[in-house]
C-alpha positions in Angstrom: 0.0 0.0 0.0 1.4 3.6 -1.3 0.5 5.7 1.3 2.4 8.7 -0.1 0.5 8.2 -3.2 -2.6 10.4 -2.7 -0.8 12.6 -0.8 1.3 13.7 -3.7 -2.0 13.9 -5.9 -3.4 16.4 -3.4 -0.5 18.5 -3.9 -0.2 18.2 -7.5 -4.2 18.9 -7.9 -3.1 22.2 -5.8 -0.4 23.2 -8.2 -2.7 22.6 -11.3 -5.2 25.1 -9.8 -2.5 27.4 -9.0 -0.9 27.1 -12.9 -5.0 28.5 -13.7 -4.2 31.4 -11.7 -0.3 32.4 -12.3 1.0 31.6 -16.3 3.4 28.8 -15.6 6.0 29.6 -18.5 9.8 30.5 -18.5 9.8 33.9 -17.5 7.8 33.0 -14.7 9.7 30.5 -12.8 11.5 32.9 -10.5 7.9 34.3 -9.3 7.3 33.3 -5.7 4.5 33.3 -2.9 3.8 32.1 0.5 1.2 29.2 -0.8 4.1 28.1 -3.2 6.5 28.3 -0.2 4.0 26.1 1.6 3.6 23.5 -0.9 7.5 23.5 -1.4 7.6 22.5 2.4 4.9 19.8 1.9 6.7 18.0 -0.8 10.1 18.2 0.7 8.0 16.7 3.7 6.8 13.7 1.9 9.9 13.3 0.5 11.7 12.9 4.0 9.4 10.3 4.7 9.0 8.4 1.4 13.0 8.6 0.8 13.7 6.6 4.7 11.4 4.4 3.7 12.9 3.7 0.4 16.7 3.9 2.2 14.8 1.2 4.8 13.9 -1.5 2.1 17.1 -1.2 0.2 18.4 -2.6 3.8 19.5 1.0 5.0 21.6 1.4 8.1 19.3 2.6 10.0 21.4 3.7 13.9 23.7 5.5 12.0 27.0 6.8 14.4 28.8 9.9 13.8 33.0 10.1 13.9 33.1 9.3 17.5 30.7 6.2 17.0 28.0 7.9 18.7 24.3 7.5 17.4 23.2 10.1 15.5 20.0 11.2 13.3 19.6 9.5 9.9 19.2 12.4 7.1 17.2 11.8 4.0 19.7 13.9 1.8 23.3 12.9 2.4 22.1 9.2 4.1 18.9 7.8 2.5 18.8 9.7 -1.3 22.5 8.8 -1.5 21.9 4.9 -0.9 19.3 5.7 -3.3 21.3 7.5 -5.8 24.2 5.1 -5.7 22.1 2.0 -6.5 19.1 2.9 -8.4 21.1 6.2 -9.9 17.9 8.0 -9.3 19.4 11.4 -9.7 20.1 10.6 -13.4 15.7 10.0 -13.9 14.0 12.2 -16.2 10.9 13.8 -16.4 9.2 16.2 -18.4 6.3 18.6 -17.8 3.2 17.7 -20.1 0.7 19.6 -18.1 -1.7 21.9 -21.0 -1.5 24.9 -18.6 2.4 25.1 -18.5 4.6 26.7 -21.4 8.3 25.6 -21.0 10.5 25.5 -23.8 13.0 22.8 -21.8 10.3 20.7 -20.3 12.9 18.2 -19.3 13.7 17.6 -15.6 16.3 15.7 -13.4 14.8 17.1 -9.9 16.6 14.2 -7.7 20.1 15.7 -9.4 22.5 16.8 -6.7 19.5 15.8 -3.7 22.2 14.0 -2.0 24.3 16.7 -1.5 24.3 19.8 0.9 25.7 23.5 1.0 26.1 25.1 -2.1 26.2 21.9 -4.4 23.1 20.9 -3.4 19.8 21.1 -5.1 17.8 24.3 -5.6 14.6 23.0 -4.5 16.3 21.5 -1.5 18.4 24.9 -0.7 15.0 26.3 -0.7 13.3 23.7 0.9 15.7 24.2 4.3 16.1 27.7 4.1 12.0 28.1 4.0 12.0 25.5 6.9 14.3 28.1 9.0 13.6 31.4 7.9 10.0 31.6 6.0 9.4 35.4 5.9 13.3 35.9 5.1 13.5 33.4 2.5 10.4 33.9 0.9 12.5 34.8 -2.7 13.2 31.1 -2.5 9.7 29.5 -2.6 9.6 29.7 -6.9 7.6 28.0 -9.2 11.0 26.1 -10.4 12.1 25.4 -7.1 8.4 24.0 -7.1 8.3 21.9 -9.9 11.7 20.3 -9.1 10.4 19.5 -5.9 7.0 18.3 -6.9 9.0 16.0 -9.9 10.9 14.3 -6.9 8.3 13.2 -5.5 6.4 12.0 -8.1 9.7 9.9 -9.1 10.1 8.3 -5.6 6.4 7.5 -5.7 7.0 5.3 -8.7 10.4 3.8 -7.2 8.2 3.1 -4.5 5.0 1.2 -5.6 8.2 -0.9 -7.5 6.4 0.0 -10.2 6.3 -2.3 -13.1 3.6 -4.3 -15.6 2.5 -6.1 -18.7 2.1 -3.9 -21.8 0.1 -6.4 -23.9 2.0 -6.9 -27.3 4.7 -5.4 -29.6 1.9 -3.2 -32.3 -0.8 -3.8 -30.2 0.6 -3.2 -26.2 0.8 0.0 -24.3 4.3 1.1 -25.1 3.9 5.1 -23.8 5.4 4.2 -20.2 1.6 4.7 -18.5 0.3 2.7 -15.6 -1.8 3.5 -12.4 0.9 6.4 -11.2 0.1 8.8 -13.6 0.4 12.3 -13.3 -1.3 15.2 -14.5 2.0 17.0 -15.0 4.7 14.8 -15.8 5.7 12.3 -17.7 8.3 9.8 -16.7 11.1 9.3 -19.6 11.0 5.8 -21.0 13.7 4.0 -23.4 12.6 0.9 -25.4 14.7 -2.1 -25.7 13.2 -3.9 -28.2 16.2 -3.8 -31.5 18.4 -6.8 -30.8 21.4 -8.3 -32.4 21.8 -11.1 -31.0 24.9 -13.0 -30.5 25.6 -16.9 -29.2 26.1 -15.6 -26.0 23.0 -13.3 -25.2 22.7 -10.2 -22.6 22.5 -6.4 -22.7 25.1 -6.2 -24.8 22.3 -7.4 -27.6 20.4 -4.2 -27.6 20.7 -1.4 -29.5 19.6 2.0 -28.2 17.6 4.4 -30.8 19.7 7.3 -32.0 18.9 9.6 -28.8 17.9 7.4 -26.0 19.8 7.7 -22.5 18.8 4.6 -20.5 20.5 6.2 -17.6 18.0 8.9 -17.8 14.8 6.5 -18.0 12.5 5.6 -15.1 10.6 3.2 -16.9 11.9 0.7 -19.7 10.2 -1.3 -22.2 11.1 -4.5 -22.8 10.5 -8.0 -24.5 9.5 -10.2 -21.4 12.4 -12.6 -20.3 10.6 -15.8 -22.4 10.5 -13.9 -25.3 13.7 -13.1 -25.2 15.0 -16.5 -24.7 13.2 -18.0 -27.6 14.2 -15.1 -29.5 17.8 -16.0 -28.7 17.3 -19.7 -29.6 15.3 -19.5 -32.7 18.5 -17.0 -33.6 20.6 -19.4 -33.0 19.2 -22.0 -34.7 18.7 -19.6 -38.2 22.6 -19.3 -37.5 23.1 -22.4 -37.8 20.9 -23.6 -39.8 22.1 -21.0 -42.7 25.8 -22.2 -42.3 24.6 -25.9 -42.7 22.4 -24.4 -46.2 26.1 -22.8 -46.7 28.4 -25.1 -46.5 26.4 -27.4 -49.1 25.3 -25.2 -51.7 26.8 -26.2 -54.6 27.0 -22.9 -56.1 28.7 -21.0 -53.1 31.3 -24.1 -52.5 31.9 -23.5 -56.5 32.2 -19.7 -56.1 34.7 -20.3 -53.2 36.7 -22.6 -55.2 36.9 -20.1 -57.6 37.6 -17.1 -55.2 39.3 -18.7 -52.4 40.3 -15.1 -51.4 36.6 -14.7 -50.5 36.8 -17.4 -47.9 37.0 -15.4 -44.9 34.1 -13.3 -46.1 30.9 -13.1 -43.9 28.3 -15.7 -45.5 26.1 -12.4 -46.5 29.4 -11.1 -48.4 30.3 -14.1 -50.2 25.9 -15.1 -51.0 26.1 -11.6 -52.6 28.8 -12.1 -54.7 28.2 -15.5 -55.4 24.2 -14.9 -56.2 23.2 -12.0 -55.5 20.1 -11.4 -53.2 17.9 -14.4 -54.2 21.3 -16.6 -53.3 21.0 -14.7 -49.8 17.3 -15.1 -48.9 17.9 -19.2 -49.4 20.2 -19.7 -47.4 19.8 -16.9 -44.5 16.1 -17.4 -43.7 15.2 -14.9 -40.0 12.8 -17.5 -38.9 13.1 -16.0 -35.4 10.8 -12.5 -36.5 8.7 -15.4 -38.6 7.9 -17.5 -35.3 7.4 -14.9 -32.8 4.9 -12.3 -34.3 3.6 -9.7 -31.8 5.8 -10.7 -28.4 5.0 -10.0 -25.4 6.7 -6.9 -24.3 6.2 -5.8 -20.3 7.6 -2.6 -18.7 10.1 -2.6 -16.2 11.3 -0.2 -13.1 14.9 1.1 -14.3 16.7 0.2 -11.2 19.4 0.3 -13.1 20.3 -3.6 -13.0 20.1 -6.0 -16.2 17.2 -5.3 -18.7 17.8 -9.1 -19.6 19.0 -12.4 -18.2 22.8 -13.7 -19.5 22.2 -16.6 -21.7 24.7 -19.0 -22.3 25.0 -20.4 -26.1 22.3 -23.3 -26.5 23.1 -26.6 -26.4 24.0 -27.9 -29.5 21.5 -31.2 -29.3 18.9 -28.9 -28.8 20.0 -26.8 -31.9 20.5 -30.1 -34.3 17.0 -31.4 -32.7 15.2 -27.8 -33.6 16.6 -27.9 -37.5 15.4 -31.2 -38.0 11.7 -31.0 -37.0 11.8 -27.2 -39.2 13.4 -29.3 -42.2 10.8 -31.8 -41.7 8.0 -29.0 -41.5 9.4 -27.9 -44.3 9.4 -31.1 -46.6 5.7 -31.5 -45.2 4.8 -27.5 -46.4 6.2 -28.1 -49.6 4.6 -31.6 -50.0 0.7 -29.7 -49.4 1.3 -26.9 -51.8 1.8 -29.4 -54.4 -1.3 -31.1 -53.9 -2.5 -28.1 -54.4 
């Protein structure tokens, strides 16, 4: 149960209705007010709470002792969002504002950067936040709409990280693939990176995907992903089209003649020397990507970036299994071919 949940919603319905009343755009962010300054303190509040919790399940230290081994207080800056920081890399987590009633040219926002740290390399929102906390008539200047929004935008990020929130996002071309579940806000919206181009090799990991021109996984809170069966069959059914097309390869008769004739081509990739030897018709009989073929609209799920493994290590199959899988496709082949000429 996220208890911190509606809380935050109460707040951000507040800063909604407040965006109605002031023009939430660029030249605006340094204007400041004693409700803003309020709701500053609120969210820093929640996100004392939320962060110690979050520090607590991660299996924080939780008696802390200073340099004389004496217990001291646990702080939600330099103790809990730094546990947090250093394994989840929270501080790196994106969002941007999508709200229709604010105008920002740079809607992009990494509020947990620096939260870990204090004095003058610390946060704005946080500077704010403590200087309010002490001195609320002399620091007014300080309770901004920016320092606001960064502020609000941590706390909607630790709210995710704490529901552990992750799901099913039905199917590649059908599936939800727009990083929304139940923790939506009416603000922001949580960058997302999809890691769904492969290339696989016979020993499969994260090593197989390949970012779009532009992504930053570091940045993401959410990723989209192939689930972990999916990607395993994807992995095998690679395999055994790698395989399977050196087998095709190796007894062509018009490659092995080609070769004989251009032994410098021997070390050529199979593509390389199917080109030159045939062209693209050579190519497409003896390379056939079964694996897209047998796996038509995967599963795909969304995952928490905690910033561990998007996929599991999989060790090259065994080569039984591999032998085993040609066979039965060679013999669903000769079975195919034998119908259509009935036909």
């Amino acid at each position: 149960m996220n208890l911190y949940w509606p809380v935050y919603k109460s707040i951000e319905s507040e800063v909604i209705s407040l965006s109605s009343q002031i023009h939430f755009s660029d030249d605006q962010l340094s204007v400041y007010s004693i409700h803003i300054a309020d709701l500053i303190v609120r969210c820093a509040v929640e996100i004392e709470a939320i962060s110690k919790d979050l520090y607590k399940q991660l299996g924080g230290d939780m008696n802390p002792v200073d340099s004389n081994g004496q217990l001291r207080d646990l702080y939600f800056d330099t103790d809990c969002l730094k546990l947090l920081n250093d394994t989840w890399h929270i501080n790196k987590k994106q969002v941007k504002i999508t709200a229709a009633t604010m105008y920002f040219q740079n809607s992009a926002l990494r509020p947990l950067h620096k939260s870990d740290k204090r004095g003058t390399s610390g946060s704005k929102w946080k500077k704010a936040y403590q200087a309010l906390k002490h001195d609320r008539y002399g620091s007014l200047k300080q309770a901004t709409i920016e320092n606001l929004l960064h502020a609000l935008g941590a706390l909607f990020i630790l709210n995710i990280y704490y529901a552990d929130d992750s799901y099913e996002a039905g199917t590649v071309g059908y599936g939800n693939l727009n990083f929304k579940s139940q923790y939506e806000s009416k603000i922001f919206t949580p960058e997302g990176v999809g890691a769904y181009t492969l290339e696989f090799k016979e020993d499969a990991d994260d090593s197989c995907i390949v970012w779009d021109a532009g992504d930053d996984p570091d940045s993401a809170v959410y990723i989209g992903k192939y689930s972990d069966e999916v990607f395993r069959k994807r992995h095998f059914d690679w395999c055994v089209d790698q395989r399977w097309a050196r087998k095709r390869f190796k007894e062509n008769e018009r490659i092995q003649s080609y070769l004989r004739a251009h032994p410098e081509d021997r070390e050529k990739s199979i593509k390389e020397v199917c080109i030159a030897a045939g062209g693209k018709h050579l190519l497409e009989e003896i390379v056939i990507d079964t694996m897209s073929l047998r796996s038509n609209y995967p599963k795909v799920e969304v995952k928490l970036n905690k910033g561990g493994c998007v996929y599991p290590s999989i060790p090259v199959p065994d080569e039984q299994d591999v032998e085993k899988e040609i066979n039965d496709r060679w013999i669903e082949a000769i079975r195919i071919k034998a119908n259509l000429r009935l036909w």
